[in-house]
Structure formats: structure tokens, C-alpha cells
C-alpha positions in Angstrom: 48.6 -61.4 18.9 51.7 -59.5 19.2 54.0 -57.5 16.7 56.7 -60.5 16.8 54.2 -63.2 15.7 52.2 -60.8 13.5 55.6 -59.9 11.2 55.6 -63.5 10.5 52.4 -63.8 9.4 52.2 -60.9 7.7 51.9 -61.1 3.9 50.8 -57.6 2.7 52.2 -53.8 3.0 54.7 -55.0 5.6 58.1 -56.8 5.1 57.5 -58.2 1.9 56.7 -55.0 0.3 59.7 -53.3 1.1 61.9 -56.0 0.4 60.7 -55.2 -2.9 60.6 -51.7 -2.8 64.4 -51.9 -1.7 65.7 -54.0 -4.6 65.1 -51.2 -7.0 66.8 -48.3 -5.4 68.0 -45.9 -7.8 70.7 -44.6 -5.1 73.3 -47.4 -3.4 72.2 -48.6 -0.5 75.6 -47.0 1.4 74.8 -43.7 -0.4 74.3 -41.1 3.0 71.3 -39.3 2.6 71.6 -35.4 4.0 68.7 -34.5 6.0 67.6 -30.6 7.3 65.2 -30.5 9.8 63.2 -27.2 10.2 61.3 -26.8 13.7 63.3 -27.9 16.2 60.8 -28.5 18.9 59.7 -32.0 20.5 58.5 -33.8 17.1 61.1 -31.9 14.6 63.8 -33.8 17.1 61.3 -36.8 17.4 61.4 -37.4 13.5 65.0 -36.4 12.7 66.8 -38.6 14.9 64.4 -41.5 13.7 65.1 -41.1 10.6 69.0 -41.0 11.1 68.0 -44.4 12.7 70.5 -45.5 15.1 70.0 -48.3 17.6 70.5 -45.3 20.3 68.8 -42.8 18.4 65.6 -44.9 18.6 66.2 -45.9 22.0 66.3 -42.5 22.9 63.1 -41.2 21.2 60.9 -44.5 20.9 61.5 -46.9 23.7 58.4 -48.7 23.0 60.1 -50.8 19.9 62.5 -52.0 22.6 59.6 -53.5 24.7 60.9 -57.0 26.2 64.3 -56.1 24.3 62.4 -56.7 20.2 63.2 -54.2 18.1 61.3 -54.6 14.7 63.8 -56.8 12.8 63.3 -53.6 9.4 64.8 -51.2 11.9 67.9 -52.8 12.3 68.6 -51.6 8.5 71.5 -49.6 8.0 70.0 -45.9 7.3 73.1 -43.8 5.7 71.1 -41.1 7.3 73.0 -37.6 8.7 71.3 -35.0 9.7 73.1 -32.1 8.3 70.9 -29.1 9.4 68.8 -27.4 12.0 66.8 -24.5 11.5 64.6 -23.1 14.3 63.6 -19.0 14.9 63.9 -19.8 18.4 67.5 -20.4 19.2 67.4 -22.0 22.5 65.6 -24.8 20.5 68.3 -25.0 17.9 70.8 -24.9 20.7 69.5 -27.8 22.5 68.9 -29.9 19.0 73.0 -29.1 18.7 73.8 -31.3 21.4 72.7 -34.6 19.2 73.6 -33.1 16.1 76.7 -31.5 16.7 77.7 -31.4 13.3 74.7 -30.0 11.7 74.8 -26.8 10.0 72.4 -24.2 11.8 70.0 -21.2 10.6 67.5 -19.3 11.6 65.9 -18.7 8.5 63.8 -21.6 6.8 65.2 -20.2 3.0 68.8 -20.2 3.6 68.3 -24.1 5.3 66.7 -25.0 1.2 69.7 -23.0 -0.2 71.9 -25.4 1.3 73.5 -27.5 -1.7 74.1 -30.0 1.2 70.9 -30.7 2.0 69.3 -33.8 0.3 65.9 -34.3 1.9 64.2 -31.7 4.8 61.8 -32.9 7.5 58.7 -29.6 8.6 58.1 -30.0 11.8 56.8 -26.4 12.4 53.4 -25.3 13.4 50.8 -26.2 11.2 50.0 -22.7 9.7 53.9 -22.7 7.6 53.3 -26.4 6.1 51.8 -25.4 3.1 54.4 -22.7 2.1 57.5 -24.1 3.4 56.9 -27.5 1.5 56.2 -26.4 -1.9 59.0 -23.4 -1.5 61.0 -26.8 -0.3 60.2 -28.9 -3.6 61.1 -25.7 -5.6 64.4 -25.6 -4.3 65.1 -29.3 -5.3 64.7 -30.9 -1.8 62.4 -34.2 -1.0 60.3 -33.7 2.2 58.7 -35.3 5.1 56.2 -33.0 6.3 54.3 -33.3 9.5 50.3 -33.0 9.7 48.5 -31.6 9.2 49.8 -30.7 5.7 47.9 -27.4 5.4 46.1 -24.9 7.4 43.2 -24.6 4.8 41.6 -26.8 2.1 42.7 -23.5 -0.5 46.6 -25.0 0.0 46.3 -28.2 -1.2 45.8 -28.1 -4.9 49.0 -25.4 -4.8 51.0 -28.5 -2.9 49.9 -31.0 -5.0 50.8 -29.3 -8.2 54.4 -28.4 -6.9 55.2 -31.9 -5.8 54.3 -33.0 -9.4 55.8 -30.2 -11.3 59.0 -30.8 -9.4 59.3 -34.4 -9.2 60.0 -34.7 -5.6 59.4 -37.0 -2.9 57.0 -36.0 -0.4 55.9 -37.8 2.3 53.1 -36.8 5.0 53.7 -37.7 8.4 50.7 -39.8 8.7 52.5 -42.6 10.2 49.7 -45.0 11.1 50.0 -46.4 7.9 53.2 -47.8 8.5 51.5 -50.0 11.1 51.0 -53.2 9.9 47.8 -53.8 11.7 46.2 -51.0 9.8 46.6 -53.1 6.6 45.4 -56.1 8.0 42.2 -54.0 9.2 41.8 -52.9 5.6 41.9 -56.6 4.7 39.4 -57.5 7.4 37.2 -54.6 6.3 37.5 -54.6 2.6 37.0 -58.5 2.8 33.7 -58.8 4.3 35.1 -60.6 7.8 32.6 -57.6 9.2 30.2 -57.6 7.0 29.1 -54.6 5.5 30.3 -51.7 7.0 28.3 -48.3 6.8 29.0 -46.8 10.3 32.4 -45.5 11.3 33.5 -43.4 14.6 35.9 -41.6 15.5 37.0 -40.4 18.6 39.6 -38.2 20.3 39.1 -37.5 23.8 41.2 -35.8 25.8 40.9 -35.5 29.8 44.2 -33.2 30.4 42.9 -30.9 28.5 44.8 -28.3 26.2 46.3 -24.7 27.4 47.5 -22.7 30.4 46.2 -19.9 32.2 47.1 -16.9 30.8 49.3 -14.8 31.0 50.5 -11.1 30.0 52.0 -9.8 27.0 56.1 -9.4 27.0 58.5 -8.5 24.5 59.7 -11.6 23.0 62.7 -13.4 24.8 66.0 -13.1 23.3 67.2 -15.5 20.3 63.0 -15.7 19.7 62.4 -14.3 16.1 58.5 -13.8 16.6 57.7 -12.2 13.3 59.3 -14.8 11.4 57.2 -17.5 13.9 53.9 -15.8 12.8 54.7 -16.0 8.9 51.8 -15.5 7.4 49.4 -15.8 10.3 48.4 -12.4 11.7 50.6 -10.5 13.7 49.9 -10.5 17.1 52.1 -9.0 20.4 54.2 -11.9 22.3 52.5 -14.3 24.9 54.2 -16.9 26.3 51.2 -19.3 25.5 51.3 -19.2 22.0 54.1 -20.9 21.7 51.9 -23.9 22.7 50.5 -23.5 19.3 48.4 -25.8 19.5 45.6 -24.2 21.8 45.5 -21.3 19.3 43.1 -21.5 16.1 45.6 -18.7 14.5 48.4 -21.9 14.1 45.8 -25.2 13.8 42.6 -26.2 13.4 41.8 -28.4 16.8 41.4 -31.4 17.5 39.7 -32.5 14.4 43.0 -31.5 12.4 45.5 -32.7 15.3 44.3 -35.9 16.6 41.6 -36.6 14.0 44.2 -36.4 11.2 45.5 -39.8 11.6 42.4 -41.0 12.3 40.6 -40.0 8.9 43.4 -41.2 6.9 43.0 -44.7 8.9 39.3 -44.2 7.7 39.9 -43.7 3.8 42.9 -46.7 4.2 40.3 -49.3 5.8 37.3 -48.3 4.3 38.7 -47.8 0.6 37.6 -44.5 0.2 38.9 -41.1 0.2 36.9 -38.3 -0.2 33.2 -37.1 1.7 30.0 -35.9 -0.1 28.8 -33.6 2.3 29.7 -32.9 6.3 28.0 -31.1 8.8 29.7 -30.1 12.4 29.0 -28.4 15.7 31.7 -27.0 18.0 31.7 -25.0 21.2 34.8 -23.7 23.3 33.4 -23.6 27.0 36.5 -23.3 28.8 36.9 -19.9 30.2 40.0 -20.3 32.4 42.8 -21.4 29.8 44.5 -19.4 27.3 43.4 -19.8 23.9 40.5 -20.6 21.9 40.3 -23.8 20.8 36.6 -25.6 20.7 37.0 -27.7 23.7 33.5 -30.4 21.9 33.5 -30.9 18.7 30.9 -33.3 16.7 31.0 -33.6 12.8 28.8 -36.2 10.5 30.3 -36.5 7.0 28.5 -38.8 4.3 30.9 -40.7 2.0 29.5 -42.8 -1.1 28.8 -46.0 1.3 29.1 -45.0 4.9 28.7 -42.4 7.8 31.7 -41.3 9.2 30.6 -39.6 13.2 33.5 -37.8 14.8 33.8 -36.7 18.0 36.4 -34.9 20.2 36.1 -33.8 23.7 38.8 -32.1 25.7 36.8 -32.4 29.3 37.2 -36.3 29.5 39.6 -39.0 28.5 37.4 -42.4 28.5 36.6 -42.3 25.0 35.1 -45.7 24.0 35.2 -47.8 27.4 36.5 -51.6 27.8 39.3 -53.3 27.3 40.4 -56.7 26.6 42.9 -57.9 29.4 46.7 -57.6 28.4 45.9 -54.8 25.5 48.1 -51.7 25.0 46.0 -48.6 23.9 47.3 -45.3 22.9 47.3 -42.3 24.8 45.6 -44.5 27.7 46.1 -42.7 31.4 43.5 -45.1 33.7 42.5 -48.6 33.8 39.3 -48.7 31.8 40.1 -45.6 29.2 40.1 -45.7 25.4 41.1 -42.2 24.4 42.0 -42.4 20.6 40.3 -44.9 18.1 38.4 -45.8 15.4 35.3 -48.3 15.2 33.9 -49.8 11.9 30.5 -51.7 12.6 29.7 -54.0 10.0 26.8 -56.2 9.9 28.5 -59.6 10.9 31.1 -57.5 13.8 32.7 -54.5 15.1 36.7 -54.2 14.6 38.3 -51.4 17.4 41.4 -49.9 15.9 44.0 -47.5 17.4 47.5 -46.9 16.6 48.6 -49.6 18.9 46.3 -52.2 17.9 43.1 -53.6 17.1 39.8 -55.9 18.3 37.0 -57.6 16.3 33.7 -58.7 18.1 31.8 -60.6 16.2 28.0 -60.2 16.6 26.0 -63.0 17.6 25.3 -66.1 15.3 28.5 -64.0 13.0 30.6 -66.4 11.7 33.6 -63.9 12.5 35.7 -65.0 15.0 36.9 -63.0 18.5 40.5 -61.4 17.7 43.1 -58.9 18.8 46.3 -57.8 18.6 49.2 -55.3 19.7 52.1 -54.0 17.5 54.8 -50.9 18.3 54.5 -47.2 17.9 54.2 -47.1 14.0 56.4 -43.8 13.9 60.4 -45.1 13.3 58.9 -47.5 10.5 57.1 -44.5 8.9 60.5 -42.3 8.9 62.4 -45.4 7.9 60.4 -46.2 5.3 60.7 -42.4 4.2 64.2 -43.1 3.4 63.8 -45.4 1.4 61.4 -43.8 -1.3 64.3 -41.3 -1.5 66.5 -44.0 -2.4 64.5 -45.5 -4.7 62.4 -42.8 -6.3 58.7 -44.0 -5.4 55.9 -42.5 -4.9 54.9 -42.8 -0.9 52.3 -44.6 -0.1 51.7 -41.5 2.2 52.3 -39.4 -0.5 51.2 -35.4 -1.0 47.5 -36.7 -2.2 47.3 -38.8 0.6 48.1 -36.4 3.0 45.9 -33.9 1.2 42.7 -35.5 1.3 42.8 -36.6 5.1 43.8 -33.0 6.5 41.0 -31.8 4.1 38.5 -34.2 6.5 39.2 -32.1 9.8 39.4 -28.7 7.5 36.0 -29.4 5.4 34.4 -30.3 8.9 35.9 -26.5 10.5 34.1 -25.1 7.7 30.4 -27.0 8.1 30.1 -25.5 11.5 31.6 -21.6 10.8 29.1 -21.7 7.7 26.3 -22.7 9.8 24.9 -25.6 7.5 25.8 -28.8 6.1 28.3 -28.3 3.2 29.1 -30.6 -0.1 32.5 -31.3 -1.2 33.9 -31.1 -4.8 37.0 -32.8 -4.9 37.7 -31.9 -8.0 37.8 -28.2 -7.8 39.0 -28.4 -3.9 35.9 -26.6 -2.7 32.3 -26.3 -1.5 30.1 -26.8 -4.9 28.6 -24.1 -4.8 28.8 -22.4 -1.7 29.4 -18.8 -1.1 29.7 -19.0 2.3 31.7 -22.0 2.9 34.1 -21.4 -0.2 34.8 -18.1 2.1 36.9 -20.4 4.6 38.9 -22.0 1.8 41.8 -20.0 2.3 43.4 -17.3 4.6 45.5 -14.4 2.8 49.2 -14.9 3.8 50.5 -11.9 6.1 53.2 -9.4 4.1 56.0 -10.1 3.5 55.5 -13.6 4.3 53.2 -14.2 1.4 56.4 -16.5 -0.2 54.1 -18.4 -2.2 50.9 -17.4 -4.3 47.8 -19.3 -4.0 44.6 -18.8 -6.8 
């Protein structure tokens, strides 16, 4: 089933929904929303011209929803976006994210971007470790916010985010964006309905043949127009290297693949499955490439018990295949080969199994099930998700993304980082936003903010 036939079929979270949600806007629908994006590399410029929303802006960025010449009929919208600001420490980045935003006012310092009376709404696109501090500094100064995943760099953030988005009254949206997709809900239908069964196994899988990281290279000065204290924040000051600024092969800046890839994934989890929070996890990881730059865990496998199910997640940066098979005609994310399933999600149930990735999804029923064979395609979920961002601006609601949401499915990745530097399964109060208990794991929960970037205190 395609996206075009699905839309009209669809009865759920998808069109009708936000035909409600736009009825009650609180500003007019021709009111232009000022948007400030901070971290202006690849995503930052991904989201921001999404979310301004023009027919050549999404042409530009997400060709996909132009496949056979469709364009999802809720993108077509008028957005009465502008994007109004750039901030980036690096200033060839903020130079080149000039050239479509010619207007935008440009800084290259976070704090004077939220001083900025012009600025309605700001989009963090910045490596993980400044998520945390930059959105609740971003709430305090009166600003709604889409911020990228993860949310935070460690579990000991969250409750500090949470309370800040509700002190303040803001609208703050993770960018989580699979559940925009419209499959997704339709899975959580499937799933929550009993078309599968009973469900008490879940994988999760992020493999990833390319690999992560370059060979390394020597220590410079930093180039000119690079502030690299300011890029650090509160991570530890090290000397330059080139590599780092691929942040993402550095465990100073992230937290893997678990956090990275796996982000999405466990959020899909919580969304299909009804839940949102483990009991306990356990995890293993190893880092056995020697040639790269960097030290992130190139295997990963964690086991976390929720109330009802098993959730098993595994990455792997030596291989790409993933979960093999295809059905003929299927688009899969992130797919390089013929055969390959890199990315996905599998909930067996008694009576099937349904395959889900961000492009799509497949039941097979088990023998004798009464459950019948189905799949389907739909677009990249991502200029919905920043669309539909917009429009809880306009009309004051709570995301369905919002700052909880995004909360509990970074913890996932985080609470797993901690099973395997603890050494031993761990449990998970919710609650309290630690390890009950737990000397040792509670010892990960958080890591002290380097001076004089400790902008915002954490308990």
C-alpha cells in the first residue's frame, strides 16, 4: 500500500487530527512565526528550511515527498514560517546557512540568539552534549523549541528539562519524527489490537556497514572563525582535532548508536507497544576497531524487561544487513544492497510478526493465524514532523512528541550505557529518574558541566 492510498484510508493521528488541531489555533493562521536555528550543520539546515516549508525548500532538503511528483497533500499548507536567525561557533557553517537565509540575523553565541526579541520559536540542532542546557536556558528566555535527539546527554538532565518546559509554559517538541509517520499509528493499532496476537518480544536493530569515523589525525590549533571552547561547553576540554567535529564517533558529545539510531527506534517501541518506561536492562558493548578515530562501541547488545515484553537491541557498525528479506517493490531506510534491512523494529506476537522502519512496514502472519499478509510504503516522516511543530505553536498544544516523550526514549539508550559501565543488570525508577538503589549505576546519572559553561544547575 502506498502513502497516496494510505492518506485516504487513514482515520487516526493523520489528517483528521490535525484538521482538528488546526481549528483551534490561538494565533491566525497568516500570523508569521519567527524561527532561530542554533547549529548550523547538515540537520540544523535540514530542519529549518522544513519548517519554513516552501514547495522549494522541501524540494531541496527532502526529495523523497516528491517521489512520482506527490507531495503529501498537509505540506502544501501555507507555513508563515521565516527563519530569522542563525547561530553557529563555527562561522563557515553560519556563512553557508546565509546563502538560503539571507535575511536571518547571525551570532555566534547561543545566549545572544534567545535574547533576540525577534525570535518566536528556536530549533537545537547542536551536538547532543548542549541539548539539555540550551533548551531549558531556551524556555527560560520565553522561546518554544524543537530540539533534536537525543534530548540529553545523561538520564540526570531530564527531570531539570521537564520541570522547565512546565514551569514556563513552552512548546517543546523532540525531534523524534517517526511519529509523524502515519504508518507508525496504524502499527500501534495493529499491535494494541491483537491483529498479532500477543506480543512479548520486540527487536531492535541498527546496523551499520559504513561504519563511523576517520583515521586519525594530529592535533592543530583550531581553524579560524572555529570557537572551540564554546563547541565543548560543558564537555571536557580537550586540544583541537579535526575528527571531533564528527561528533558523533566521540562518546565525549553522544552516547552511540543506542542513543543515535536507537532513539527513534525506542520511542517507535513505547508508541506501538503502549508502554513507556523499562524495569530493569542489562547491556554489553565492545569498541574493536583500532584504526578509526574515536571511541565509540562499534557491537552493542542490551535486554531491557518492560511490564509485558522483552525489548532486545542490537547495533553493529561492522555490517549493514540487519534483518534480511525483502518483499518485492518495498522501500527500506538507510538500505545500500539488494537484500539489506539496516534499521527496524520487529514485534512478534503469537498470531504474526509486523516489520516496521521509518519507511514502512510488513505483517506475516504465522501459520493457521487468521491475520492476513500486508505492507506498505509512506515518505520520509521528517517535513510532517517540523510542519506539525508549527502548528502546536500556533495553537498552544502540547506535542504529541512533547518534552516527556522525548525524555523517556533518550533515557532507553542512556539507562542501557549505564547497565554495561556498571557491570550488572540495573532497575529503573521512573519516578525519581534513577537506578533504585544503585550506587554504582546512579554514578552515570549525570556528568558535572565544565566551568564556565555550567549555565544551568542540575540536583
Amino acid at each position: 500500500m502506498e502513502r497516496r492510498e494510505f492518506l485516504k484510508r487513514s482515520t487516526g493521528a493523520g489528517v483528521a487530527a490535525w484538521t482538528a488541531a488546526s481549528a483551534s489555533r490561538v494565533l491566525g493562521a497568516n500570523d508569521r512565526i519567527n524561527v532561530g536555528l542554533i547549529g548550523c550543520g547538515g540537520r540544523g539546515v535540514f530542519d529549518a528550511r522544513l519548517m519554513r516549508g516552501t514547495p522549494e525548500d522541501i524540494q531541496a532538503v527532502a526529495p523523497l515527498n516528491y517521489r512520482n511528483g506527490f507531495m503529501d497533500p498537509r505540506l502544501k499548507e501555507p507555513r508563515g514560517v521565516e527563519i530569522t536567525a542563525l547561530c553557529d561557533c563555527f562561522a563557515s557553517r553560519m556563512d553557508s546557512a546565509k546563502k538560503w537565509a539571507p535575511q536571518a540575523a547571525a551570532y555566534d553565541d547561543f545566549r545572544k540568539l534567545l535574547a533576540d526579541k525577534n525570535v518566536d520559536a528556536v530549533i537545537i540542532a547542536t551536538p547532543d552534549h548542549w541539548h539539555a542546557a540550551m533548551t531549558i536556558l531556551a524556555c527560560e528566555a520565553g522561546k518554544d523549541v524543537y530540539v533534536e535527539k537525543p534530548v540529553f546527554y545523561r538520564v540526570g538532565e531530564a527531570q531539570a528539562m521537564i520541570d522547565a518546559v512546565r514551569r514556563t509554559r513552552r512548546i517543546v517538541q523532540a525531534g523524534t519524527q517517526h511519529r509523524a509517520a502515519d504508518h507508525m499509528a496504524e502499527a500501534a493499532r495493529i499491535v494494541q489490537g491483537g491483529k498479532i496476537g500477543e506480543v512479548h518480544f520486540v527487536r531492535v536493530w541498527n546496523f551499520m556497514g559504513a561504519g563511523y569515523g576517520s583515521p586519525p589525525v594530529p592535533d592543530t590549533p583550531p581553524p579560524a572563525g572555529l570557537n572551540w571552547d564554546a563547541w565543548l561547553g560543558p564537555a571536557p576540554f580537550v586540544p583541537f582535532n579535526r575528527n571531533r567535529l564528527g561528533y558523533r564517533s566521540w562518546m565525549d558529545y553522544t552516547n552511540g548508536l543506542i542513543t543515535d539510531y536507537g532513539n527513534h527506534r525506542f520511542d517507535t517501541v513505547h508508541q506501538i507497544m503502549g508502554e513507556e518506561i523499562p524495569l530493569r536492562a542489562s547491556s554489553s558493548a565492545v569498541r574493536f576497531n583500532k584504526v578509526n578515530a574515536g571511541d565509540l562501541y562499534d557491537m552493542q547488545q542490551a535486554t531491557f524487561e518492560y511490564p509485558g515484553f522483552i525489548l532486545s537491541y542490537e547495533a553493529c557498525n561492522y555490517n549493514g544487513h540487519g534483518l534480511g528479506g525483502r518483499t518485492p517493490g518495498m522501500r527500506y531506510y538507510n538500505a545500500r544492497g539488494t537484500e539489506d534491512r539496516p534499521h527496524g523494529m520487529a514485534f512478534y506476537g503469537t498470531e504474526g510478526s509486523l516489520f516496521v522502519d521509518r519507511l514502512g512496514m510488513e505483517l506475516y502472519p504465522e501459520p493457521r493465524s487468521k491475520a492476513e499478509r500486508m505492507h506498505m510504503n509512506e515518505d520520509e516522516p521528517t517535513p510532517l514532523h517540523t510542519k506539525y511543530f508549527i502548528d502546536y505553536v500556533r495553537s498552544r498544544k502540547d506535542p504529541f512528541a512533547n518534552i516527556e516523550v522525548g525524555c523517556r526514549a533518550t533515557a532507553i539508550g542512556c539507562i542501557g550505557n549505564v547497565a554495561c559501565w556498571s557491570g550488572h543488570k540495573v532497575t529503573w525508577d521512573p519516578k525519581s529518574w534513577s537506578f533504585s538503589g544503585d550506587a554504582e549505576a546512579n554514578k552515570y546519572r549525570f556528568r558535572a558541566y565544565r566551568k564556565p559553561w555550567d549555565l544551568v544547575k542540575f540536583s
